[in-house]
Z-matrix of the N, CA and C atoms (Angstrom, degrees):
N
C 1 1.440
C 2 1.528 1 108.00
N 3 0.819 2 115.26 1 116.81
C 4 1.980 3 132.46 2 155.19
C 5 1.179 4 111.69 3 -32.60
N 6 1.477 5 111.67 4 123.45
C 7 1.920 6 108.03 5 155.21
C 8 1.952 7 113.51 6 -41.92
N 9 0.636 8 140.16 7 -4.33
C 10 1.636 9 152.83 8 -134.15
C 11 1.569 10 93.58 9 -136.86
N 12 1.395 11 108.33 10 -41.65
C 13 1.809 12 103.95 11 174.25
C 14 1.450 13 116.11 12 -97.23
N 15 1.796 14 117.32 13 -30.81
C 16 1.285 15 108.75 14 176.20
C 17 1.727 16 115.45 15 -73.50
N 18 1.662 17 114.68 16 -11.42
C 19 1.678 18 95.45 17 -173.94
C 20 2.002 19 79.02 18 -84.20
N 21 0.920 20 136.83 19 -20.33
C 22 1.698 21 124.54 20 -155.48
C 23 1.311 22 100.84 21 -71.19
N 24 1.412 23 104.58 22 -36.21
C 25 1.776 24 121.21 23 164.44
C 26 1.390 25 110.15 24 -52.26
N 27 1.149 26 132.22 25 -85.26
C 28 1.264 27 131.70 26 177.18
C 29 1.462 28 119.47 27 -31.74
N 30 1.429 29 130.19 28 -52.42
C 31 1.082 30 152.38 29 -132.57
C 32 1.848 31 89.38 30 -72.56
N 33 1.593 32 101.97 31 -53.89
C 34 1.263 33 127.40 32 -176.52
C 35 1.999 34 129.84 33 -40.35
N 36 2.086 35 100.91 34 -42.09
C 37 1.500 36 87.36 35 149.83
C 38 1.399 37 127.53 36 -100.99
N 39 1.441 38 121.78 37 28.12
C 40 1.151 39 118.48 38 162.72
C 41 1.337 40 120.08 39 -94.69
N 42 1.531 41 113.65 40 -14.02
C 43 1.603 42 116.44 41 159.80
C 44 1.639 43 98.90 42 -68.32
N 45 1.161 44 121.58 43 -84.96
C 46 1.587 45 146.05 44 -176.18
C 47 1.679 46 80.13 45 -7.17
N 48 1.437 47 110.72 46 -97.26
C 49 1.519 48 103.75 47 -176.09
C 50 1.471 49 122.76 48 -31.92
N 51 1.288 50 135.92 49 -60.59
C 52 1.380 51 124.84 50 167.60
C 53 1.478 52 120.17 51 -22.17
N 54 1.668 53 112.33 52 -72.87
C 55 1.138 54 115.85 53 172.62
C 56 1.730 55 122.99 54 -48.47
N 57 0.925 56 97.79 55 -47.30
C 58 1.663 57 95.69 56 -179.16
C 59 1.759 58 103.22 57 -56.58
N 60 1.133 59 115.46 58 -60.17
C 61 1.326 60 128.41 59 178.42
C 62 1.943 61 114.90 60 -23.23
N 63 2.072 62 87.05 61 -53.61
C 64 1.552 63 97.20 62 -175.70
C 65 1.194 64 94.92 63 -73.50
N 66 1.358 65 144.42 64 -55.83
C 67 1.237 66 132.53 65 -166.70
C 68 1.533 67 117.04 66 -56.08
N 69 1.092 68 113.37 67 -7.71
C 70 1.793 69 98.82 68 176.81
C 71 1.705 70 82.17 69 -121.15
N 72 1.019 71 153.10 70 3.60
C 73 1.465 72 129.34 71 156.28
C 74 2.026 73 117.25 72 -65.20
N 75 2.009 74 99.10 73 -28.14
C 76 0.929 75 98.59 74 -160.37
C 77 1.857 76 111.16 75 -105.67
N 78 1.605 77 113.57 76 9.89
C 79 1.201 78 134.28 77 -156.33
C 80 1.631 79 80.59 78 -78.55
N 81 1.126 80 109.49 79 142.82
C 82 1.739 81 120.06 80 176.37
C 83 1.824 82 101.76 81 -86.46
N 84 1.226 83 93.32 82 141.97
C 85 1.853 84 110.46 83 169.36
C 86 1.293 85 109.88 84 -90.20
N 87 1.324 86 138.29 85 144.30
C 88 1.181 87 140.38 86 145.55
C 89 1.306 88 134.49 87 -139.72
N 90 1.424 89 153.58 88 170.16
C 91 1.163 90 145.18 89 -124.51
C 92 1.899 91 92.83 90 171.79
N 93 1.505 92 99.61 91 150.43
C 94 1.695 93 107.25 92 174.08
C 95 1.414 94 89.39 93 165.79
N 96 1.740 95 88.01 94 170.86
C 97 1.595 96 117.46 95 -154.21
C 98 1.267 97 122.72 96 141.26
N 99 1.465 98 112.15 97 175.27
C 100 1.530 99 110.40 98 -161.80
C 101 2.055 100 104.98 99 -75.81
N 102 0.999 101 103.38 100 162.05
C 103 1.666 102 99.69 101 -170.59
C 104 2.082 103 91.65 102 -143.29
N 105 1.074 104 99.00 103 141.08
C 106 1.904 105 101.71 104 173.41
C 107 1.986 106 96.43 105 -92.41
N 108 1.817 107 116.79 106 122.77
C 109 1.096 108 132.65 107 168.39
C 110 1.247 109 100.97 108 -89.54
N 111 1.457 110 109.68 109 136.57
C 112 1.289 111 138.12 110 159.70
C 113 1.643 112 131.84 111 -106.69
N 114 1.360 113 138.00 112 87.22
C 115 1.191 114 139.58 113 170.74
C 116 1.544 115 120.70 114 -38.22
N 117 1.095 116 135.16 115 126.83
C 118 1.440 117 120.75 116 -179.56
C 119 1.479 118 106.06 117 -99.73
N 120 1.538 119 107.68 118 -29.24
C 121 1.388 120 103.80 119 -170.35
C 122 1.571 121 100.80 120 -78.97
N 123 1.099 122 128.67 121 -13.83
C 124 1.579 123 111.86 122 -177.05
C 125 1.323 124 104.71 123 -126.46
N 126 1.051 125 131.32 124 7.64
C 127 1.573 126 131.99 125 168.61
C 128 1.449 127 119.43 126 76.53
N 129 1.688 128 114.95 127 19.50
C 130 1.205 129 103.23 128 175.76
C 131 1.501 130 115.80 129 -141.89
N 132 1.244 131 118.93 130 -169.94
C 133 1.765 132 121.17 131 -145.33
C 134 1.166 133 109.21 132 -113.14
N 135 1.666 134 156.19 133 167.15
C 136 1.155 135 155.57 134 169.82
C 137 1.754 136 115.89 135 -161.72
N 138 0.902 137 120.86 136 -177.46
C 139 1.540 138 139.66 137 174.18
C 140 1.251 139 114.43 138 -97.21
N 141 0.844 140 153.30 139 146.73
C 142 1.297 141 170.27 140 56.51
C 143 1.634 142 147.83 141 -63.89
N 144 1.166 143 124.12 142 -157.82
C 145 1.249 144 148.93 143 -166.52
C 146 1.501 145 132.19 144 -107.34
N 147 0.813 146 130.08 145 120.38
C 148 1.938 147 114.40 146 -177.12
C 149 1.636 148 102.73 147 -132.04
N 150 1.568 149 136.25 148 148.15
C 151 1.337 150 150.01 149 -175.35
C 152 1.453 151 92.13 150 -147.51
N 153 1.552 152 119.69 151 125.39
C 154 1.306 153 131.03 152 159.43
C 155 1.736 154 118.77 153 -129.32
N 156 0.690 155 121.05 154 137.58
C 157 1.592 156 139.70 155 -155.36
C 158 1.803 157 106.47 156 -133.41
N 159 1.268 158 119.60 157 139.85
C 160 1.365 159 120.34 158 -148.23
C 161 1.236 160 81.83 159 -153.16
N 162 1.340 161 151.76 160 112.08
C 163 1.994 162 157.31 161 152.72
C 164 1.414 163 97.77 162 -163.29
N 165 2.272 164 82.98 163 122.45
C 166 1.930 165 95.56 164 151.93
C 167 1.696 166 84.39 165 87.46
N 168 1.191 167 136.51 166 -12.19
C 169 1.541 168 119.78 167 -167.73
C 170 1.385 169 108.93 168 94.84
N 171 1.239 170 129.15 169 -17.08
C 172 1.608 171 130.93 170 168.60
C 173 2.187 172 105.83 171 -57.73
N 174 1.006 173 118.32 172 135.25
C 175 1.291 174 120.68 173 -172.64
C 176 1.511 175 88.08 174 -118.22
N 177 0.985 176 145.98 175 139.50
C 178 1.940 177 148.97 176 -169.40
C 179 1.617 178 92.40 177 -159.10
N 180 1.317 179 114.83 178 105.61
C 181 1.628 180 126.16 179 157.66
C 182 1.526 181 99.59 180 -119.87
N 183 1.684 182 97.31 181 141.37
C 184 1.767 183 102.64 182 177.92
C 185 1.578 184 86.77 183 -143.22
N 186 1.589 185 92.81 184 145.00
C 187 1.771 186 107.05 185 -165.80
C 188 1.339 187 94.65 186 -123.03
N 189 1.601 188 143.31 187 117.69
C 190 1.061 189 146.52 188 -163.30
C 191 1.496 190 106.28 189 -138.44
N 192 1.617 191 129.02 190 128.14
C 193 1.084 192 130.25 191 -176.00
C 194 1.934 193 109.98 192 153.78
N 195 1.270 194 97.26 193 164.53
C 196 1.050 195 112.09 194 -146.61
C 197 1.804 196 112.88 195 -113.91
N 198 1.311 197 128.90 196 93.90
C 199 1.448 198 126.49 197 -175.83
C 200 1.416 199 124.18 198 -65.91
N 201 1.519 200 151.28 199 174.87
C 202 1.499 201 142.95 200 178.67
C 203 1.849 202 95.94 201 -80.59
N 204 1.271 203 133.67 202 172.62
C 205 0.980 204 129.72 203 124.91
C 206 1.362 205 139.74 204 -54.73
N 207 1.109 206 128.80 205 144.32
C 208 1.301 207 130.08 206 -157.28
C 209 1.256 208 105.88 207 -98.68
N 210 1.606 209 112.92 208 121.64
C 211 1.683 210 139.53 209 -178.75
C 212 1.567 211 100.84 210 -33.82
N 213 1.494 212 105.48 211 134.48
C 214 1.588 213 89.61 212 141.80
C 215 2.004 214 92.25 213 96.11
N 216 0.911 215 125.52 214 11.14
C 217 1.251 216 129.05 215 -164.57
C 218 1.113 217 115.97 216 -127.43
């Protein structure tokens, strides 16, 4: 083997590691579960849903769910 083939050898898990490295820097986080909704315009409370998503530095939470109608209306 050639000096010329053993660094090409070497060279090879120092990519491997790089890549692996980027691939879990760039693997997205996420998170969900039940969340308590609050109406502001009618003053009252409900159940719902929450999904948050974390890739690249983007932070994405979405709050989905559904309050009573409000008494008296």
């Amino acid at each position: 083997m050639t000096h010329q083939q053993q660094g090409a050898t070497m060279a090879a898990p120092t990519i491997r590691c790089l890549v692996h490295a980027a691939m879990q820097a760039i693997e997205p986080w996420y998170d969900f579960g039940p969340a308590g909704i609050d109406s502001v315009q009618h003053e009252v409370s409900g159940e719902g849903r929450y999904f948050s998503l974390d890739w690249f530095g983007l932070h994405l939470t979405v709050f989905y769910g559904r309050t009573p109608k409000r008494e008296g209306c």
